[in-house]
LOVO-496459 format. One line per 8 residues: their letters; for each residue y negated, z negated, x negated of N, C-alpha, C. Coordinates in pm, whole numbers. Each point is the difference from the previous one (the first is absolute). Last residue first. Layout:
A	Y:Z:X:Y:Z:X:Y:Z:X ~ ...
This chain:
XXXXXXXX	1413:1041:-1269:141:5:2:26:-62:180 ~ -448:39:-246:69:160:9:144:-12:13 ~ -246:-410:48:-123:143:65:92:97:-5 ~ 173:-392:-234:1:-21:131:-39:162:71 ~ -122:-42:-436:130:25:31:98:-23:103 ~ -474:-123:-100:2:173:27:136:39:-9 ~ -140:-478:-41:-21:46:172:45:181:-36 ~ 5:-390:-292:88:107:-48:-18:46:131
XXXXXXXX	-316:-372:-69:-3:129:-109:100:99:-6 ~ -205:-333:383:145:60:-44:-48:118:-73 ~ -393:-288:50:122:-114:64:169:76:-8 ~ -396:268:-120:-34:-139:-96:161:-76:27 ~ -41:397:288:27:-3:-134:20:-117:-85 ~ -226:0:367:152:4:39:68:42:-129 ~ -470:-74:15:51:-104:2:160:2:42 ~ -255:377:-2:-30:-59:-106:67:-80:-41
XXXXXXXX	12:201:432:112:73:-106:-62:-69:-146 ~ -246:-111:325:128:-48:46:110:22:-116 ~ -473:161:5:24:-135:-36:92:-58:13 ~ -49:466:101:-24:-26:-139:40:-139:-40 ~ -21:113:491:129:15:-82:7:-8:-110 ~ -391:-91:180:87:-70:47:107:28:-50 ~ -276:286:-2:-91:-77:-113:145:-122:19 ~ 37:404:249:8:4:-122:22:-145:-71
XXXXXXXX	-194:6:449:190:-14:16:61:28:-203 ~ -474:51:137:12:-128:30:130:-56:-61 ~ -150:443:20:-11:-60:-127:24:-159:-3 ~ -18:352:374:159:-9:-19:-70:-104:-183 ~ -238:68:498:-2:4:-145:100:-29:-32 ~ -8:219:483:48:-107:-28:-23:19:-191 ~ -152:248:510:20:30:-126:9:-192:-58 ~ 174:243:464:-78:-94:-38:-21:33:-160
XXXXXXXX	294:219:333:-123:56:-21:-128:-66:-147 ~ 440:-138:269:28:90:-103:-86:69:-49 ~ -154:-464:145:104:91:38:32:70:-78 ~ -216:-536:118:29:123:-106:78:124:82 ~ -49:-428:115:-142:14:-76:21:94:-73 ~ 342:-197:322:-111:61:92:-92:75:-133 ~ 437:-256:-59:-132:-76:87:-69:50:45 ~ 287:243:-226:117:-45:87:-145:-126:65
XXXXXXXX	-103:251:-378:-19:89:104:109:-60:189 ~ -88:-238:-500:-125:25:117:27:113:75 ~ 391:-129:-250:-69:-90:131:-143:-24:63 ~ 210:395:-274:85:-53:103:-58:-86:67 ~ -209:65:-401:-35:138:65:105:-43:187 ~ 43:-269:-422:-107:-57:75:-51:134:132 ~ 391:57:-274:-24:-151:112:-104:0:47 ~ -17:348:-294:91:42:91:9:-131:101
XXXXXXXX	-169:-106:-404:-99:68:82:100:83:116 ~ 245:-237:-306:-89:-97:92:-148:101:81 ~ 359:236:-297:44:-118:105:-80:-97:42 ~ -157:283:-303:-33:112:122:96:-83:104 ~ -77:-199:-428:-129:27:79:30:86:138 ~ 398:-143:-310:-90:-51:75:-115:20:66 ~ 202:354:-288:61:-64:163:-53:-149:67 ~ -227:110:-384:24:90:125:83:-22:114
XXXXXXXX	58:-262:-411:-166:-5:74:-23:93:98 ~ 428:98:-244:-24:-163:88:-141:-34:64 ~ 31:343:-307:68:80:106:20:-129:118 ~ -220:-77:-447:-118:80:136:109:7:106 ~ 174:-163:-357:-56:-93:42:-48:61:123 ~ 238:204:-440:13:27:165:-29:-77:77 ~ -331:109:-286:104:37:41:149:-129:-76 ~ -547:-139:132:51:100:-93:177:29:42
XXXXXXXX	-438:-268:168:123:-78:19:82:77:-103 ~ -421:89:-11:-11:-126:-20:179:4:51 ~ -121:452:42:-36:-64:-98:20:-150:-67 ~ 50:130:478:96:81:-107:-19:-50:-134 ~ -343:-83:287:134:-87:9:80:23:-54 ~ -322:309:-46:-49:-73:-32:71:-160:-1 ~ 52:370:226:14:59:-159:-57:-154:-68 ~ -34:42:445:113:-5:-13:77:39:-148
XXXXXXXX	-510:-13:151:89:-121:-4:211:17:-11 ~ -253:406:56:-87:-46:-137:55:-201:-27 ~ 128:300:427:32:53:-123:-5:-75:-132 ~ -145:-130:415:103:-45:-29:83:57:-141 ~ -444:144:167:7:-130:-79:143:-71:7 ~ -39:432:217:-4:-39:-151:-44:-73:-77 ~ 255:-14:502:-102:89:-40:-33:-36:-211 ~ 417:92:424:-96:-116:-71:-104:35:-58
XXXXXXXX	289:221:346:67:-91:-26:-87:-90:-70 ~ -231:325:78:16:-2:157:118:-163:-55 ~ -186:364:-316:-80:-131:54:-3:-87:115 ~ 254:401:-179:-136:22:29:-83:-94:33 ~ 434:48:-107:14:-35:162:-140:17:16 ~ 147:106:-437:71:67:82:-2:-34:168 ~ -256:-187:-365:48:136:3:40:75:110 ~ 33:-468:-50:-75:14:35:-59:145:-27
XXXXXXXX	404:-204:-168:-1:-12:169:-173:58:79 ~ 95:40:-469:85:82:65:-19:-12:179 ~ -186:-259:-339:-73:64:-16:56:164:103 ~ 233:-429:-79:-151:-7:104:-77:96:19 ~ 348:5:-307:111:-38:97:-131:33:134 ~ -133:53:-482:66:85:83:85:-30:115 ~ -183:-357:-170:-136:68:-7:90:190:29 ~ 297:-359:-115:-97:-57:110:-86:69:46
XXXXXXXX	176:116:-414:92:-52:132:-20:-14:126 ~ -272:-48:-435:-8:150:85:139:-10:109 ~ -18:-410:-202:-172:33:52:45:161:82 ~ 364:-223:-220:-48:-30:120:-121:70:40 ~ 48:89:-451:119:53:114:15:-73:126 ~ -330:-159:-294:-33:104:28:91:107:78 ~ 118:-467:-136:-103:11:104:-39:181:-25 ~ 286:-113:-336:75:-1:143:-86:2:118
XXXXXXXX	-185:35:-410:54:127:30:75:-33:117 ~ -241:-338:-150:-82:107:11:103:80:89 ~ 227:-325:-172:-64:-50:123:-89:72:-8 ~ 441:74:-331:-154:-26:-11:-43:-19:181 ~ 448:147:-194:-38:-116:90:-169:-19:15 ~ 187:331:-275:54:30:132:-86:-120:104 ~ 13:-69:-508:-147:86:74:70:22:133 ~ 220:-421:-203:35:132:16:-126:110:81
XXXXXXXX	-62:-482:-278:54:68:167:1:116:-12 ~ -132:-336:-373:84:99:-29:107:-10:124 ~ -426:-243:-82:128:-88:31:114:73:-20 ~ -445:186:-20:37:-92:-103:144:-75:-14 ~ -84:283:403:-25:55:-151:39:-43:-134 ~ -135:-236:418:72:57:-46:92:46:-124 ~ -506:-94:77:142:-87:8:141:-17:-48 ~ -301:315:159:-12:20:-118:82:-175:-52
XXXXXXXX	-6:129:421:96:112:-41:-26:-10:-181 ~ -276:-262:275:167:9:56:66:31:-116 ~ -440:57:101:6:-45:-102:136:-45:-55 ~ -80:361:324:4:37:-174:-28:-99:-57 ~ -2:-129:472:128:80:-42:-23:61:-193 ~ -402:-203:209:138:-108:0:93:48:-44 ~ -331:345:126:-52:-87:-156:151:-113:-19 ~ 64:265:358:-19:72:-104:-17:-73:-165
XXXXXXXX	-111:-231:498:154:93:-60:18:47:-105 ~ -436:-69:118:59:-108:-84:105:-22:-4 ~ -215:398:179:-35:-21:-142:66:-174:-41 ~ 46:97:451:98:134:-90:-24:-2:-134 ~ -244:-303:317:161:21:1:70:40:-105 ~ -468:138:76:39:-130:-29:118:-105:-39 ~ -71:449:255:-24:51:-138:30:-149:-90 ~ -6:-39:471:120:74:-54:-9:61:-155
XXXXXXXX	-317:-220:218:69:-109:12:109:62:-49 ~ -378:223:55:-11:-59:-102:94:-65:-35 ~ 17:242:398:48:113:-107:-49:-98:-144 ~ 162:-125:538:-156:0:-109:61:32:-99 ~ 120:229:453:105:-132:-137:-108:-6:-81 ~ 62:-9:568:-35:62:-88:65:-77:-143 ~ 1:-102:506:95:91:-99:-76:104:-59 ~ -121:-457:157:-106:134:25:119:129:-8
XXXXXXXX	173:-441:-9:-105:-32:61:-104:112:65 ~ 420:21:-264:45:-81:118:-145:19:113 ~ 3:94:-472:21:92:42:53:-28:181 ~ -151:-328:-295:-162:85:0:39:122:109 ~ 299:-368:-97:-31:-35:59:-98:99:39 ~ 288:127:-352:55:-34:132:-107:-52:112 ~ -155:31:-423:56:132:36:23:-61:108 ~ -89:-354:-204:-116:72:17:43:165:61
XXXXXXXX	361:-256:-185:-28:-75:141:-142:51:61 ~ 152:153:-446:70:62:123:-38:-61:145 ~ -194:-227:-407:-92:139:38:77:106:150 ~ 201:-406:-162:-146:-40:59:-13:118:-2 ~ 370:39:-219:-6:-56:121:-82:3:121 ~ -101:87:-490:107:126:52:28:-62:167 ~ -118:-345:-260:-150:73:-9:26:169:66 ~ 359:-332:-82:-104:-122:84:-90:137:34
XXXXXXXX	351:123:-332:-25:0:137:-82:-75:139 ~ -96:3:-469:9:104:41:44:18:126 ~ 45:-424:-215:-135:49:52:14:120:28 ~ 398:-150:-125:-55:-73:110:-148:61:22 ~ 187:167:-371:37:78:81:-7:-55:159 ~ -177:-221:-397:-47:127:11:84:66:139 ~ 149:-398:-151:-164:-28:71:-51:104:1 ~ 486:-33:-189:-22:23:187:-147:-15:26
XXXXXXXX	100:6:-461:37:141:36:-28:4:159 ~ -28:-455:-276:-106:99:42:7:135:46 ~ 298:-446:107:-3:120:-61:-102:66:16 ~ 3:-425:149:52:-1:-188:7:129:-29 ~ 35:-84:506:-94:-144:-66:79:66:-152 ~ 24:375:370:146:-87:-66:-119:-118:-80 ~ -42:382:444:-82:-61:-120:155:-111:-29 ~ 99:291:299:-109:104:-102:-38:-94:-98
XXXXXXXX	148:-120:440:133:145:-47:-39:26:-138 ~ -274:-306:273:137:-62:24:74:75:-117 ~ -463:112:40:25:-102:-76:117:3:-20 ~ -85:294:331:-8:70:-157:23:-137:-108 ~ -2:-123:474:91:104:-63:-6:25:-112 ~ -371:-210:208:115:-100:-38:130:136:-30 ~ -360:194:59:-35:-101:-109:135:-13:-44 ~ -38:208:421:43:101:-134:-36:-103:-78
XXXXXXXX	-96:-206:367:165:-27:-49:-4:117:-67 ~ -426:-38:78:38:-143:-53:170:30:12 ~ -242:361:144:-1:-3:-157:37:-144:17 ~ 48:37:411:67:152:-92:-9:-42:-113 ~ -328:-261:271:161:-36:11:88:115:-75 ~ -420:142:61:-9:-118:-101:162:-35:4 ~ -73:371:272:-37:12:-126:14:-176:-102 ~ -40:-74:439:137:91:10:-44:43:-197
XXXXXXXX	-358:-239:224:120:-38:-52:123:70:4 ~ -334:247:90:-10:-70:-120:63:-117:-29 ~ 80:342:378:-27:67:-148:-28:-106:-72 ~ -88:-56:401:108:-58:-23:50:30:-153 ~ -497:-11:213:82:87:10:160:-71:-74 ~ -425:-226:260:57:13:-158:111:71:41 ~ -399:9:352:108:-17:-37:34:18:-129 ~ -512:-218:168:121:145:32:121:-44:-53
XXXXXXXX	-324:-311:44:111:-30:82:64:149:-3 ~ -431:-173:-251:16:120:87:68:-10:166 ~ 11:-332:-412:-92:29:9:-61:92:184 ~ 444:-123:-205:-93:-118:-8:-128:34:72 ~ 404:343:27:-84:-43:-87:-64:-132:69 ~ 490:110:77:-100:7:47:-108:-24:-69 ~ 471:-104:20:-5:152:-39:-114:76:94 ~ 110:-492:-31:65:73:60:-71:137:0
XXXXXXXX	-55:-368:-275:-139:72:42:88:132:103 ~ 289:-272:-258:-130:-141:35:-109:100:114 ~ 296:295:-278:56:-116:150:-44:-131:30 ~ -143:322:-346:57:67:89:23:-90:142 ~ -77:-173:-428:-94:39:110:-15:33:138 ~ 383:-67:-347:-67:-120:63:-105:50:117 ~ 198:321:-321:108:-9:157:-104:-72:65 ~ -248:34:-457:54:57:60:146:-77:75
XXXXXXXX	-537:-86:-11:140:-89:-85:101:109:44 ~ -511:-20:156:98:154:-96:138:-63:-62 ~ -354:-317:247:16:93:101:110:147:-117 ~ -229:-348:-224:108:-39:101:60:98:103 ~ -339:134:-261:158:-60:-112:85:-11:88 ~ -366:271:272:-26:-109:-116:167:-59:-82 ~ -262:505:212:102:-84:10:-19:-87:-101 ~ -352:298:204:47:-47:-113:97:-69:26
XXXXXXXX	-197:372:384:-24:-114:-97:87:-52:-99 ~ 30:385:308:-56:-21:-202:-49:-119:-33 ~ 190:152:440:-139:-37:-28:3:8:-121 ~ 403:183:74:-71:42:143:-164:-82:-41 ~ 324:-20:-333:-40:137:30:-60:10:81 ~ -18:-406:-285:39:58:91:-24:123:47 ~ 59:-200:-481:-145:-35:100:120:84:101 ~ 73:-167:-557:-3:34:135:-54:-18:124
XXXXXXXX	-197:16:-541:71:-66:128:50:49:102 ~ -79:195:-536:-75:-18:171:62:-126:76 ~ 158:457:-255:-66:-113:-62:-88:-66:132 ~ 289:410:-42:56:-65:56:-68:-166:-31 ~ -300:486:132:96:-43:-106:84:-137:68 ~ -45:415:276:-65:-118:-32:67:-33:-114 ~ 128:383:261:-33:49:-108:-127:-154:-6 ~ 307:40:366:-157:38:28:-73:14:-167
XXXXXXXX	486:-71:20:5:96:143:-164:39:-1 ~ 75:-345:-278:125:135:-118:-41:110:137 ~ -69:-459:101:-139:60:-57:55:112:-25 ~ 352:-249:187:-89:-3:101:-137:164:-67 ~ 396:-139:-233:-31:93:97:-60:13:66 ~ -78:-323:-323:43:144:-50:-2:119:105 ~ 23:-481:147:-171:18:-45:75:140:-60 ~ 382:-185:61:-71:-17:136:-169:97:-18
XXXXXXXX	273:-144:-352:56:154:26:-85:-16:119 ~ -72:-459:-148:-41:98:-31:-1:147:3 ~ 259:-331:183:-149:43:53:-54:82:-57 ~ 393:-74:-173:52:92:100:-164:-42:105 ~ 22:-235:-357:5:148:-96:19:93:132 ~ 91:-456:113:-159:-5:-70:-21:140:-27 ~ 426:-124:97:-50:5:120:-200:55:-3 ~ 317:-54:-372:57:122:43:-109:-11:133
XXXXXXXX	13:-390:-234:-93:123:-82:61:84:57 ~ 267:-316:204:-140:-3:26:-118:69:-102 ~ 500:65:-59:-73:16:122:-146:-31:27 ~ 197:-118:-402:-47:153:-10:-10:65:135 ~ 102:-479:-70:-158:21:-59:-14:177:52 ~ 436:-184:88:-111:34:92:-106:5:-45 ~ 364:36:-293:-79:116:86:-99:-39:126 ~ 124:-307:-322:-68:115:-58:-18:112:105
């Protein structure tokens, strides 16, 4: 099962491919893919996602311009977020896990569209974050109504705990960037970081953070210890977010009593 959900992860992670690509030149996403450098039409064979890639040593057919690495890198990502979310998430008989398996399949994919968009241009497509956020929202109150039924303590509800992550997050960013004037981060970290907050919800966020800023701190060390970076260098910090969201997702899934570890 999960590798089926690798290889639809690999398929879905071309597809995010075509999103950011068009999402940047405001194209619709309908269509065939075609090459950036000639536009000519890419044929079946030639779009298999990784496969291609490396039959056609990361070279158009056509042209011979360069295939940017970005797309199997992206594809490979969403095929093991697949296989993950299957592994941790889906249970064969319980319908409660096919909702919350798909949600994160679709919460995933869209973060992997962040990360790669903000990596690429550092910028934050503002449809992708509204997109996000409205099916957070919608998922979480169907949750909660759920719930509810099941007679969960309103405390616990998954709205209200995501919304105490959310602003969490969103004064923590909203602070750093205030106050350093845009110099530490700027305010699409703001608006995404409310927004992780949200989906992971309290005290989840405080783990998603420290992760994000422990691997962006790595990655800040060893590109500056190779040469590709300095203290100067400006470095997208939504990449290192989106990453810690998904970590701290699945670190949870795998140790549910992780927050008594956290504070003791």
């Amino acid at each position: 099962m999960t590798l089926i959900f690798f290889v639809v992860g690999l398929i879905i992670g071309s597809f995010l491919n075509v999103i950011i690509y068009r999402l940047r030149l405001m194209e619709s996403i309908a269509g065939r893919s075609y090459c950036p450098h000639c536009k000519h039409k890419i044929s079946w064979y030639d779009n298999i996602p990784l496969l291609s890639f490396i039959l056609l040593r990361a070279k158009c057919r056509t042209c011979k311009g360069d295939i940017s690495w970005q797309y199997p890198l992206v594809e490979f990502l969403s095929g093991i977020i697949f296989l993950l979310v299957a592994k941790y998430f889906l249970i064969i008989g319980s319908v409660t896990t096919y909702w919350e398996t798909l949600f994160y399949l679709i919460i995933f994919s869209l973060l992997l569209v962040l990360l790669a968009y903000d990596w690429k241009f550092m910028e934050v497509p503002i449809l992708i974050f509204w997109i996000i956020l409205g099916t957070s929202t919608i998922y979480f109150i169907y949750s909660d109504f759920i719930g509810l039924q099941s007679g969960i303590d309103t405390i616990s509800l998954r709205t209200i705990s995501g919304l105490v992550g959310g602003f969490t997050a969103w004064i923590f960013f909203f602070s750093l960037v205030f106050f350093s004037k845009e110099k530490w981060m700027g305010w699409g970290d703001v608006y995404i970081g409310f927004l992780v907050g949200f989906i992971l919800g309290w005290p989840n966020i405080l783990i998603g953070l420290l992760l994000s800023f422990a691997i962006g701190a790595v990655y800040a060390i060893i590109a500056m210890l190779v040469g590709k970076k300095n203290m100067k260098s400006q470095i997208p910090f939504i990449p290192f977010l989106v990453v810690g969201t998904m970590l701290t997702v699945f670190i949870y899934k795998i140790f549910p009593n992780i927050n008594y570890y956290f504070y003791f």
